[in-house]
Backbone bond lengths (Angstrom), bond angles and torsions (degrees), N, CA, C in turn:
res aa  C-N    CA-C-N  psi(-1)  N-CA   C-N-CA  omega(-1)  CA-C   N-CA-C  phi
1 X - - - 1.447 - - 1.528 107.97 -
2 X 1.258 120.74 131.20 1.650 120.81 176.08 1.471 100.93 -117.35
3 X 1.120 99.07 150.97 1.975 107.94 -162.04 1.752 86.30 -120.25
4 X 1.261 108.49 160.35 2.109 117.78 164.57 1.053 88.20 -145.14
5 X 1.578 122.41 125.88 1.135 115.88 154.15 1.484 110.07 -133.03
6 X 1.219 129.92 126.46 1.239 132.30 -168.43 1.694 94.56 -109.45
7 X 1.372 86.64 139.23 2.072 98.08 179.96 1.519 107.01 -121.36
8 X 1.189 101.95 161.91 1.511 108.70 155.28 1.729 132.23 -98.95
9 X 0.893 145.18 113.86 1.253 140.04 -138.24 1.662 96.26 -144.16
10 X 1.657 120.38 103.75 1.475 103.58 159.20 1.309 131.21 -94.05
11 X 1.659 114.08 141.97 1.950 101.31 177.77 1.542 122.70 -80.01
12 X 0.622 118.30 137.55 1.652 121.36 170.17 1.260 119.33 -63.41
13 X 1.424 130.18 152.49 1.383 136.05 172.35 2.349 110.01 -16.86
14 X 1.505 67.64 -53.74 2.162 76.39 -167.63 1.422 118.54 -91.16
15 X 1.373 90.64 -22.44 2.092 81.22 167.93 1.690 105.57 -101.92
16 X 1.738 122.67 7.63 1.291 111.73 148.58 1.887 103.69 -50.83
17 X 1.371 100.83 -83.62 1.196 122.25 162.27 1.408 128.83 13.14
18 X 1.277 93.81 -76.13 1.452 110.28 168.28 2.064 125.84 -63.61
19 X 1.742 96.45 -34.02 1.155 105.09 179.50 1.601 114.69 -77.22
20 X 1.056 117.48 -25.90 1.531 142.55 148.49 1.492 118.40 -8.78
21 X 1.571 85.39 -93.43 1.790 112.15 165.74 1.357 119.09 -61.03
22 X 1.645 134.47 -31.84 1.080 110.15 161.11 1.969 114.53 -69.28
23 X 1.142 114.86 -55.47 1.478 106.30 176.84 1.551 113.78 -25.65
24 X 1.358 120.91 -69.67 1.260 144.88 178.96 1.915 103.09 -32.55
25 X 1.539 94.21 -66.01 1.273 93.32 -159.72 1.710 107.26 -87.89
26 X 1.206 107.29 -55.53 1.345 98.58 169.80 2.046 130.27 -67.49
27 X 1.540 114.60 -33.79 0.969 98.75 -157.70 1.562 119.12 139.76
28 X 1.313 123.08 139.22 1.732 119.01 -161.52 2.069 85.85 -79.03
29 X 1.107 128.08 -53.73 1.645 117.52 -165.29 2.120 105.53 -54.99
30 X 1.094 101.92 -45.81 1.935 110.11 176.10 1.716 109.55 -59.27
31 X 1.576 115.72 -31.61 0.981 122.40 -167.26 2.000 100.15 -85.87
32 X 1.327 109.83 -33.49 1.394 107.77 -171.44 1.482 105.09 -85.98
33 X 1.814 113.26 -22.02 1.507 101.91 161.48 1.720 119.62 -77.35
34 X 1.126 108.22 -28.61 1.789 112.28 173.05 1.510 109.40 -53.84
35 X 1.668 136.22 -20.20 1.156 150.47 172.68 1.210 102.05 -70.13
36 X 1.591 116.11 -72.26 1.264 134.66 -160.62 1.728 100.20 -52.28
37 X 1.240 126.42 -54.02 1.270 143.10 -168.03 1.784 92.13 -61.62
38 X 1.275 127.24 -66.79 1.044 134.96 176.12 1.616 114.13 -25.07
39 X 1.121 95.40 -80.14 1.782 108.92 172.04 0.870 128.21 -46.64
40 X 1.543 118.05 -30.62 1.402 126.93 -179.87 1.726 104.60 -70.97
41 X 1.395 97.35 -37.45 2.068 88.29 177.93 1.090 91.20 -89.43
42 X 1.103 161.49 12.93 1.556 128.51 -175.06 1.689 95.37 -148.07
43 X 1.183 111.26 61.90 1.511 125.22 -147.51 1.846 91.60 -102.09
44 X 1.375 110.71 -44.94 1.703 121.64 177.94 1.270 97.59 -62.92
45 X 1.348 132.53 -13.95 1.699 112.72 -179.61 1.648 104.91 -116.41
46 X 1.399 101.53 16.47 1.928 93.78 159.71 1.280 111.45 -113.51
47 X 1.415 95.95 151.53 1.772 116.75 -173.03 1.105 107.12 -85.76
48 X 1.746 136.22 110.61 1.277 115.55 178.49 1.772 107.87 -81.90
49 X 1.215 102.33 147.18 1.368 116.45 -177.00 1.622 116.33 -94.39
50 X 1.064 114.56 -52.60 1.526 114.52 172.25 1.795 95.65 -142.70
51 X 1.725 89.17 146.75 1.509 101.08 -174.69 1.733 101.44 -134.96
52 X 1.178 118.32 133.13 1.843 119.66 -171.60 1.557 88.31 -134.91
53 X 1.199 106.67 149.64 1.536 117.32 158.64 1.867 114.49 -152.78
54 X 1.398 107.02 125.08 1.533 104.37 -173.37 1.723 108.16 -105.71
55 X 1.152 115.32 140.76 1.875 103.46 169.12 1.381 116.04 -73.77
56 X 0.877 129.09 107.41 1.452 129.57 174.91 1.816 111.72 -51.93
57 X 1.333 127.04 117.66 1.081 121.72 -175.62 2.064 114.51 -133.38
């Protein structure tokens, strides 16, 4: 089964900030895991927006 779920997730003043300086300093792939990591703890305060799931057969 493969799931998509796309959320909405807003940053705050300091993890703009923070998401910033990693882009900047590290790089757009470090910067899209610094998101991923993000969301993943603070996962109860995103809105999912659209959710699909197919059975793989």
């Amino acid at each position: 089964m493969v799931i998509e779920a796309k959320v909405k997730f807003e940053l705050d003043e300091v993890q703009k900030l923070q998401f910033q300086n990693v882009r900047e300093n590290e790089g757009e792939q470090e910067a899209f895991y610094f998101l991923e990591e993000l969301i993943m703890k603070e996962i109860d305060l995103a809105e999912f927006v659209q959710i699909e799931y197919k059975d793989k057969k």
